[in-house]
DRENDO-1510 file (C-alpha; in Angstrom, 1 decimal, always signed):
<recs>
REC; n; res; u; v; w
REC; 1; UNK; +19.5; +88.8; -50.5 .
REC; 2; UNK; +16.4; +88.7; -49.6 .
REC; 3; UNK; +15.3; +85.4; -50.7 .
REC; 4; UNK; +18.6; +83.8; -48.9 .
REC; 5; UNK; +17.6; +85.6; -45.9 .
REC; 6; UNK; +13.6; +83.7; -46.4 .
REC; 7; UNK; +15.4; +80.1; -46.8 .
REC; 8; UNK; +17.8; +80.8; -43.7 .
REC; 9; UNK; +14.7; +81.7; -41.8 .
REC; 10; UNK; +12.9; +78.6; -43.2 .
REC; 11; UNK; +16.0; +76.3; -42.4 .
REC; 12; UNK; +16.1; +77.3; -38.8 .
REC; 13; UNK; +12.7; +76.6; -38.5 .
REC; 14; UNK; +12.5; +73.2; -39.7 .
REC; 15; UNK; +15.9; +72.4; -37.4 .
REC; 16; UNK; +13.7; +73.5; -34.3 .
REC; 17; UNK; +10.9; +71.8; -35.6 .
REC; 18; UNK; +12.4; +68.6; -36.1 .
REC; 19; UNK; +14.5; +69.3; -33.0 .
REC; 20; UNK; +10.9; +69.7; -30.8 .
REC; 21; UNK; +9.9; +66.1; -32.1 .
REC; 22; UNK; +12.8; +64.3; -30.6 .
REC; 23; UNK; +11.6; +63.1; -27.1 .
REC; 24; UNK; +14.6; +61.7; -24.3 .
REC; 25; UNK; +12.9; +59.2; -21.9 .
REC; 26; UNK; +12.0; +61.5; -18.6 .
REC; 27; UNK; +12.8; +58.2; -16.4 .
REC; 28; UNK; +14.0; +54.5; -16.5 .
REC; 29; UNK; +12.7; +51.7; -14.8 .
REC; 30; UNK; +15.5; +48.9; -14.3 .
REC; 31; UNK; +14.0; +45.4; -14.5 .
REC; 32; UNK; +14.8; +42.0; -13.9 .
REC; 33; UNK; +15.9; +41.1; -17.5 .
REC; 34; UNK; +14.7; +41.7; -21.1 .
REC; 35; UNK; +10.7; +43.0; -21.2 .
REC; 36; UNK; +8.7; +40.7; -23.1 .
REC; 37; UNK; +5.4; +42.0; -21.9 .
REC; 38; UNK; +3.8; +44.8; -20.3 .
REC; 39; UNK; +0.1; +45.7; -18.3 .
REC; 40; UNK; -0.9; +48.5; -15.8 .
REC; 41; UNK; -3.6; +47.7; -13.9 .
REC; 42; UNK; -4.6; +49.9; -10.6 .
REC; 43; UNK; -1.8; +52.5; -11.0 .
REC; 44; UNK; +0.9; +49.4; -11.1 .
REC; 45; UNK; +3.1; +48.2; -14.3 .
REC; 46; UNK; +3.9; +44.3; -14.2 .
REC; 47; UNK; +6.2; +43.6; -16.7 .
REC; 48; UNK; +7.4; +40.4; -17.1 .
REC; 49; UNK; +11.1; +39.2; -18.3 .
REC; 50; UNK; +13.1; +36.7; -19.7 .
REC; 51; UNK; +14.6; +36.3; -16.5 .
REC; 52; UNK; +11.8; +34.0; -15.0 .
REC; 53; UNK; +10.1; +37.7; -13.0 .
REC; 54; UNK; +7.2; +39.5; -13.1 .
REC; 55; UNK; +8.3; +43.0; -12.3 .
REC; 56; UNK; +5.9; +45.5; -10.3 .
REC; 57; UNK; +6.2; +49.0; -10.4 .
REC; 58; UNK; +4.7; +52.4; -8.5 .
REC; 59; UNK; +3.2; +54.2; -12.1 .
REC; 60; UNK; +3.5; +57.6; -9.6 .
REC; 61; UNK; +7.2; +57.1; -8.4 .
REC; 62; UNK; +8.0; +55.0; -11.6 .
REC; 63; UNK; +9.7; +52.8; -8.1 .
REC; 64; UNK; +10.0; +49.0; -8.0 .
REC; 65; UNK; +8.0; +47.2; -5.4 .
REC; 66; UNK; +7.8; +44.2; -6.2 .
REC; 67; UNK; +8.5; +41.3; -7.7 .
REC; 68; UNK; +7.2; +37.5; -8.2 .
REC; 69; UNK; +9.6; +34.7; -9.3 .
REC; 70; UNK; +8.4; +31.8; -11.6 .
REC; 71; UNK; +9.9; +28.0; -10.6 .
REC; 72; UNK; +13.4; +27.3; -12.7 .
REC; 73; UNK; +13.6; +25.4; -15.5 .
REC; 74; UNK; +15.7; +23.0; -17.4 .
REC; 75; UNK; +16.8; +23.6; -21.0 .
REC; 76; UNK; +17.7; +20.8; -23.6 .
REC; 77; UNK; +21.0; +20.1; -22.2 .
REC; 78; UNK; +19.4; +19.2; -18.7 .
REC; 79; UNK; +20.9; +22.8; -17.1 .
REC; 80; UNK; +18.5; +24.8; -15.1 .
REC; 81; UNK; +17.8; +28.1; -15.8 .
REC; 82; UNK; +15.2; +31.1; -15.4 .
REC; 83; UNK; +12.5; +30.0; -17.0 .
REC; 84; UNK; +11.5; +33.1; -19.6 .
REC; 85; UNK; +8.1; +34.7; -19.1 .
REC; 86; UNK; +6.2; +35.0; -22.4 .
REC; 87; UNK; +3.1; +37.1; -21.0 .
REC; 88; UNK; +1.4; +38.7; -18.3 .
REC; 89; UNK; -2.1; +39.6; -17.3 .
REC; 90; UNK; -3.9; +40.8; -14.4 .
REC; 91; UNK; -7.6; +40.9; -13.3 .
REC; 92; UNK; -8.4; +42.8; -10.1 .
REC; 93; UNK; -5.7; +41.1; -7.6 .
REC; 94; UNK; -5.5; +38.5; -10.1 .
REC; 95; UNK; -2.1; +38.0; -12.3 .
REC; 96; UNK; -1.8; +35.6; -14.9 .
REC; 97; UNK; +1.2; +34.4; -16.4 .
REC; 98; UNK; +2.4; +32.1; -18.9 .
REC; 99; UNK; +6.4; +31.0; -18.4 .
REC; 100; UNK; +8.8; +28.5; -19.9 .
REC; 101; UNK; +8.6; +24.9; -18.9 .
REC; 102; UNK; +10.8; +21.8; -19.9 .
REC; 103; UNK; +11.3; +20.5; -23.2 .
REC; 104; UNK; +9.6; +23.4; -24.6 .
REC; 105; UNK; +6.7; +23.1; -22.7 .
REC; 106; UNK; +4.7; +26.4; -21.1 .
REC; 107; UNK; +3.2; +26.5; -17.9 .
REC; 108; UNK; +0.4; +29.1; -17.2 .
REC; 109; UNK; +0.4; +30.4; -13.2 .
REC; 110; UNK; -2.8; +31.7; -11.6 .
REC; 111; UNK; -1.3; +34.1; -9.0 .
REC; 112; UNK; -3.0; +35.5; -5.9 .
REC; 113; UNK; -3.1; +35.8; -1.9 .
REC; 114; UNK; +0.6; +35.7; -2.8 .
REC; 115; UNK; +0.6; +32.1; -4.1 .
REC; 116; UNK; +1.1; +30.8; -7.2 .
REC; 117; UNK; -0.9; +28.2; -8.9 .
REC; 118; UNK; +0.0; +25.9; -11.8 .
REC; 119; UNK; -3.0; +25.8; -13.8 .
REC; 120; UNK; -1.6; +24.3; -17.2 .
REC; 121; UNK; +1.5; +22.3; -17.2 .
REC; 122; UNK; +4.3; +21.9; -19.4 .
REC; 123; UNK; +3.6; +18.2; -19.2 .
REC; 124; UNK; +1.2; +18.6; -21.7 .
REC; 125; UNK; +4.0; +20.2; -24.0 .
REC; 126; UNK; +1.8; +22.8; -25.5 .
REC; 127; UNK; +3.9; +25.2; -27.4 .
REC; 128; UNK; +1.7; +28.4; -25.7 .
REC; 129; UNK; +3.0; +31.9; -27.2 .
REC; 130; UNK; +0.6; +34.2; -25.0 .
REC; 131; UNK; -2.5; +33.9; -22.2 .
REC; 132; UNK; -4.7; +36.6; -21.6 .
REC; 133; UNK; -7.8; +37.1; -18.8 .
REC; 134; UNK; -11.3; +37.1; -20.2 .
REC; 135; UNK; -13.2; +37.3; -17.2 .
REC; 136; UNK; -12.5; +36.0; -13.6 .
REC; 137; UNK; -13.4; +32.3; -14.5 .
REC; 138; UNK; -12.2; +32.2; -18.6 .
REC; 139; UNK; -8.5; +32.8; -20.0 .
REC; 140; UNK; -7.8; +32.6; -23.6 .
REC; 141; UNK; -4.2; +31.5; -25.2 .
REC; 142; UNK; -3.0; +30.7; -28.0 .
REC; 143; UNK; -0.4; +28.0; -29.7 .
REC; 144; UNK; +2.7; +28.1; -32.0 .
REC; 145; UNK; +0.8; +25.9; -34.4 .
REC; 146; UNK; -1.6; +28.6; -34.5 .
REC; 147; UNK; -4.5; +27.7; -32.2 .
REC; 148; UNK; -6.6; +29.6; -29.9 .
REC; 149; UNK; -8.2; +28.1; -27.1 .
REC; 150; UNK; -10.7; +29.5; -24.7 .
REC; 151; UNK; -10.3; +27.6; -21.1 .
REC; 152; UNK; -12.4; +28.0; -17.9 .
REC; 153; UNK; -10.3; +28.4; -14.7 .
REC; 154; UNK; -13.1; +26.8; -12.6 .
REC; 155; UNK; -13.2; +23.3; -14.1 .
REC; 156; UNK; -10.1; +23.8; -16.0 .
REC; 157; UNK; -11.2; +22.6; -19.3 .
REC; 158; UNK; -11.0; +24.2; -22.5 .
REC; 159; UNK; -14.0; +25.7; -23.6 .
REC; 160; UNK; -13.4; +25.7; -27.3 .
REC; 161; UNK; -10.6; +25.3; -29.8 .
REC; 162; UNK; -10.2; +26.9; -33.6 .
REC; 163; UNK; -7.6; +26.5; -35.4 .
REC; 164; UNK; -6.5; +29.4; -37.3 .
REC; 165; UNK; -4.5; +28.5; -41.0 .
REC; 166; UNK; -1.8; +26.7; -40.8 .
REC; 167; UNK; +0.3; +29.7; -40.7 .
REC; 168; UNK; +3.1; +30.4; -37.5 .
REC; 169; UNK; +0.9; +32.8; -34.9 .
REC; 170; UNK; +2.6; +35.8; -33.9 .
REC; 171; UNK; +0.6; +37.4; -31.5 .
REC; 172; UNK; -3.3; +38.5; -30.8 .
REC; 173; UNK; -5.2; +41.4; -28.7 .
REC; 174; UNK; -8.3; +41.3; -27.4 .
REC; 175; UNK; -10.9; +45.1; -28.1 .
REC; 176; UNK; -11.7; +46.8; -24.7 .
REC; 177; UNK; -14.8; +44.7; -23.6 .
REC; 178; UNK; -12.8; +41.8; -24.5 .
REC; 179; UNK; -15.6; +40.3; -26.8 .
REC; 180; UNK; -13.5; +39.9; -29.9 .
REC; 181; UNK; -10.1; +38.9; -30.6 .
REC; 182; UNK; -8.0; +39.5; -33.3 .
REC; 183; UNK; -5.2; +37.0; -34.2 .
REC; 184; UNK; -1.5; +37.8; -36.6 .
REC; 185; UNK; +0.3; +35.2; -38.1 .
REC; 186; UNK; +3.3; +35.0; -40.7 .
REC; 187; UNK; +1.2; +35.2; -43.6 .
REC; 188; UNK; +0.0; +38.8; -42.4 .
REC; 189; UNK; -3.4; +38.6; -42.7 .
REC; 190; UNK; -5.4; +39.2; -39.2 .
REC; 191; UNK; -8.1; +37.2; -38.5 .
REC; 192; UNK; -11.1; +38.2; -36.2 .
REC; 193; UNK; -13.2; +36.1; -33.8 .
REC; 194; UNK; -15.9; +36.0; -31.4 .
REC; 195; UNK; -14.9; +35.3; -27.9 .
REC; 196; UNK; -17.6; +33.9; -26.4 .
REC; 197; UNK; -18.2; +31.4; -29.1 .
REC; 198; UNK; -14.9; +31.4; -31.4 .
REC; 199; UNK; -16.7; +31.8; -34.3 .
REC; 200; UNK; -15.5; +33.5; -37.6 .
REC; 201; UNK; -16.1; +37.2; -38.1 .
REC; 202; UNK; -13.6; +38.0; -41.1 .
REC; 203; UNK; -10.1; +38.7; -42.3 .
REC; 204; UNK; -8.1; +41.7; -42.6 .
REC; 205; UNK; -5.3; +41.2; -45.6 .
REC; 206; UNK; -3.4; +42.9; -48.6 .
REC; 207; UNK; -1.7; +45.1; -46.3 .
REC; 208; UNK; +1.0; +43.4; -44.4 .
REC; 209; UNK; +2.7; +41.2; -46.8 .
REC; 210; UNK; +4.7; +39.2; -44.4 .
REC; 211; UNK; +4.8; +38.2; -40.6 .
REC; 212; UNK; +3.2; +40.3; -38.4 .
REC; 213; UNK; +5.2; +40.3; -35.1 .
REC; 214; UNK; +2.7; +42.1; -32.7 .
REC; 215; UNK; -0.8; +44.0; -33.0 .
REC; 216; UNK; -2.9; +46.1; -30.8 .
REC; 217; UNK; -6.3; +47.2; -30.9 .
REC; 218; UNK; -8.0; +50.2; -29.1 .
REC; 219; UNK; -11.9; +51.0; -29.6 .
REC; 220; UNK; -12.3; +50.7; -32.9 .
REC; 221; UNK; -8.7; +50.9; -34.5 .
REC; 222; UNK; -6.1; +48.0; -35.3 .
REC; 223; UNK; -2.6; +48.6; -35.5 .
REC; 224; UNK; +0.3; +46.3; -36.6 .
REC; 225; UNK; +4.0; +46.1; -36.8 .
REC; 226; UNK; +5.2; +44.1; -39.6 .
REC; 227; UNK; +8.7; +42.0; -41.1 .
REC; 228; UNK; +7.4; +43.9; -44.2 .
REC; 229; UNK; +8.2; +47.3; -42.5 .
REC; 230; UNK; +5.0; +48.5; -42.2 .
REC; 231; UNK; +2.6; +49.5; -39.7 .
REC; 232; UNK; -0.7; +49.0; -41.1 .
REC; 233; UNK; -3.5; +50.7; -39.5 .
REC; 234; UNK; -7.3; +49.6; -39.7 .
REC; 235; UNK; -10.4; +50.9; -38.6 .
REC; 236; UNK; -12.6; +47.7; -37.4 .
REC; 237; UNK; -16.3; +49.8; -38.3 .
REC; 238; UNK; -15.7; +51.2; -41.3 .
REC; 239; UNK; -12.6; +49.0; -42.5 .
REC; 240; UNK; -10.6; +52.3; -44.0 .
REC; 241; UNK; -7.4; +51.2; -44.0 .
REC; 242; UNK; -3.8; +53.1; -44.6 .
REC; 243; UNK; +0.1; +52.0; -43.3 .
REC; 244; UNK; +3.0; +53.7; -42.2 .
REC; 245; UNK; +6.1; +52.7; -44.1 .
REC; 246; UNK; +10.0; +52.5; -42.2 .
REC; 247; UNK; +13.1; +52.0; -42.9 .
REC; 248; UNK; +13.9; +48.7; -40.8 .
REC; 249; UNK; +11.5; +45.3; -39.8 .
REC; 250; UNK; +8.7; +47.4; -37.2 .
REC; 251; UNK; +8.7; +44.9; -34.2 .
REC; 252; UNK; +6.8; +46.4; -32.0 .
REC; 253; UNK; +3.2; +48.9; -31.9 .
REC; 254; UNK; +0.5; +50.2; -29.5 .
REC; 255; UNK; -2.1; +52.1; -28.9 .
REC; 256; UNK; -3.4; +55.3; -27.0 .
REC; 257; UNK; -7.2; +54.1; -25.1 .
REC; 258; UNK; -8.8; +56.5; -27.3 .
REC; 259; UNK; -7.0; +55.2; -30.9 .
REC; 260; UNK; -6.0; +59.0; -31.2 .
REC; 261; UNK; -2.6; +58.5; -31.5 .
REC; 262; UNK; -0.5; +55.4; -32.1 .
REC; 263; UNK; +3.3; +54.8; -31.7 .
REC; 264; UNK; +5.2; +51.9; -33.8 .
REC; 265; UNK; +9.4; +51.0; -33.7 .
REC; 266; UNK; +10.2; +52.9; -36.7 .
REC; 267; UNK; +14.8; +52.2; -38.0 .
REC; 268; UNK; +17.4; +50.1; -36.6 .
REC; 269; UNK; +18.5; +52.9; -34.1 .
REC; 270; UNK; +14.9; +51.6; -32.1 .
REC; 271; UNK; +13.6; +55.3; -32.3 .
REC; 272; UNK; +9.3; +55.4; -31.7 .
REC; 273; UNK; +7.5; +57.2; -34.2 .
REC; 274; UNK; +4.5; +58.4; -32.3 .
REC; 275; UNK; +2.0; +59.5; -34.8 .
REC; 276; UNK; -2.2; +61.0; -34.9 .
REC; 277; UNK; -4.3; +57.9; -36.0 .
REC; 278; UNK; -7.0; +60.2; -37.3 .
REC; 279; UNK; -4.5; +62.6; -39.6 .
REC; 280; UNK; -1.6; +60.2; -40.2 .
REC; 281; UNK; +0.5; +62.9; -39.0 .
REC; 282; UNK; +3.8; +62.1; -37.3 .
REC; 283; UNK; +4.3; +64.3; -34.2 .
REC; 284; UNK; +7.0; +62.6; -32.4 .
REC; 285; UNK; +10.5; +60.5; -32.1 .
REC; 286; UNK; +11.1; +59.0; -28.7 .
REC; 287; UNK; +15.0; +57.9; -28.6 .
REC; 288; UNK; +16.7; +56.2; -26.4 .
REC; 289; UNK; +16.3; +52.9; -26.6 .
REC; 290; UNK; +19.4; +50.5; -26.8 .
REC; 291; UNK; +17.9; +47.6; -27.9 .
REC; 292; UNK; +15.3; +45.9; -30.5 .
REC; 293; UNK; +11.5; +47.0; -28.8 .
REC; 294; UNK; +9.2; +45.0; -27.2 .
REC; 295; UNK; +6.2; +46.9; -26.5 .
REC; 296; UNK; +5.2; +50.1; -26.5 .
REC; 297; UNK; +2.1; +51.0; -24.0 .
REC; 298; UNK; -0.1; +54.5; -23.6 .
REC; 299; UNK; -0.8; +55.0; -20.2 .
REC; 300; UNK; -2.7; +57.9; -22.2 .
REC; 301; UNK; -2.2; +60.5; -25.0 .
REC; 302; UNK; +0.9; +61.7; -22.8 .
REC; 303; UNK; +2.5; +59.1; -21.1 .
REC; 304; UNK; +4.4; +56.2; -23.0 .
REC; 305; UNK; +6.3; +53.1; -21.9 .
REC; 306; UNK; +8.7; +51.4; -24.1 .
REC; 307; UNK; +10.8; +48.4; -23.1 .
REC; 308; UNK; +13.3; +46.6; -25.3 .
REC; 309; UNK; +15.5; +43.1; -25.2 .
REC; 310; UNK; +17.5; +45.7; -22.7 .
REC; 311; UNK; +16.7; +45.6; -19.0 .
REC; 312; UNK; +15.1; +49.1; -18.7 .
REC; 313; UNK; +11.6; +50.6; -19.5 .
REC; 314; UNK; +11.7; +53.8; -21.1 .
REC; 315; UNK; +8.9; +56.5; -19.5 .
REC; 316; UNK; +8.1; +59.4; -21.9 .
REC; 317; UNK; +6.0; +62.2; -21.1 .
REC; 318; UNK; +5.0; +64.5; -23.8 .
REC; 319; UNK; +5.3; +67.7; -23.9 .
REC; 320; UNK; +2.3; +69.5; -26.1 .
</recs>
């Protein structure tokens, strides 16, 4: 009797333990369209959509106040649409952002003073996945065909261009001075570059063993999500290296700005596994997201944005 009484008391224990990790969103943000890219900068979140907006938000209020519309498009069939926005970046009262242009082309705006500037155009029918600020005067994008280009704004030129392997690219981040970059491509090895110079630093491989849809990297820690189901986290200094394993294709993964903790789409319901970087440890399941996710962003150890294919941004505060 006294043992069944011990495994009762253990079985309510691991229901309320369990129960304490699930984590309902404590607001929603409603957006223009599908989230395909997120950035807070200055106590705002842009988000831009497939919907041809950037979306602002209060990060106090979690309120809309803003947003900026990209020009229409016109797909294959010669029908205009919103032209989807791929990626977003700001820099000071600077926001960059690359959108969908004719005949597959990409344009990249430059907007500011409430204007928006063409600075690449889909007339040059580059396939551009994602732009990102370097500095004031330098972007850096990359291509489809798995180039990365590094282009100054002031005499709009490309600096330099490498090209990668001859493998699809899938996504890169930049680390937090934004002197390296590190690039993901089907093949699911990571390859790391100098900024400045785009010369060769090394490759990261044997871990992901198929496309890597998205990575992040936070001081010195790189995380992946992976068609292979795994998130794969590395540590850039010493090069440990160890991966979390799911149960569905892990689309989407961030980053806390410390590395502490982590966070990575984790079975086909689009739960979050939130997880400690430095004990592998999984702490908690954020739920409620409807649709496949698209990025998950730390605002710090506590606060967590998720967005998805659906119009709405999940905000999740933890509770420790």
């Amino acid at each position: 009797m006294k043992l069944l009484k011990m495994i009762f008391i253990f079985s309510l224990f691991s229901i309320f333990l369990n129960a304490s990790m699930i984590i309902k969103p404590d607001a929603k943000m409603s957006t223009s369209g599908g989230v395909t890219d997120i950035v807070i900068s200055k106590n705002r979140l842009f988000a831009s959509t497939v919907n041809g907006t950037v979306d602002i938000f209060d990060l106090n209020t979690k309120e809309f106040i803003k947003k900026i519309s990209v020009p229409k498009t016109v797909d294959f069939t010669g029908e205009e649409i919103n032209a989807k926005v791929y990626s977003v970046d700001v820099l000071n009262n600077k926001i960059l952002i690359l959108a969908q242009g004719k005949k597959g082309g990409r344009n990249i705006y430059l907007y500011e003073d409430n204007k928006l500037t063409q600075i690449i155009s889909d007339k040059k029918r580059l396939f551009i996945s994602k732009a990102k600020f370097i500095d004031k005067n330098k972007i850096i994008y990359s291509l489809l065909s798995n180039q990365f280009f590094l282009y100054n704004l002031s005499t709009n030129k490309n600096i330099y261009e490498r090209q990668i392997s001859q493998s699809r690219f899938s996504d890169f981040s930049l680390n937090d001075d934004k002197s390296k970059v590190i690039l993901a491509d089907e093949s699911g090895i990571l390859h790391e570059y100098e900024v400045s110079n785009g010369k060769f630093i090394r490759n990261f491989k044997n871990q992901n063993l198929d496309n890597v849809y998205q990575v992040d990297w936070k001081k010195d820690t790189i995380i992946t999500a992976g068609q292979d189901r795994r998130s794969v986290v590395y540590n850039e200094t010493t090069q440990n290296v160890y991966y979390k394993q799911s149960d569905f294709l892990v689309y989407s993964c961030g980053l806390s700005p410390n590395s502490h903790y982590a966070g990575y789409s984790s079975d086909e319901l689009n739960t979050v596994t939130i997880f400690n970087t430095l004990t592998q440890t999984a702490m908690y399941k954020l739920i409620g997201n409807k649709m496949l996710i698209t990025n998950i962003v730390f605002l710090n150890d506590n606060e967590i944005f998720v967005s998805s294919d659906d119009s709405k941004i999940n905000y999740y505060k933890i509770k420790e």
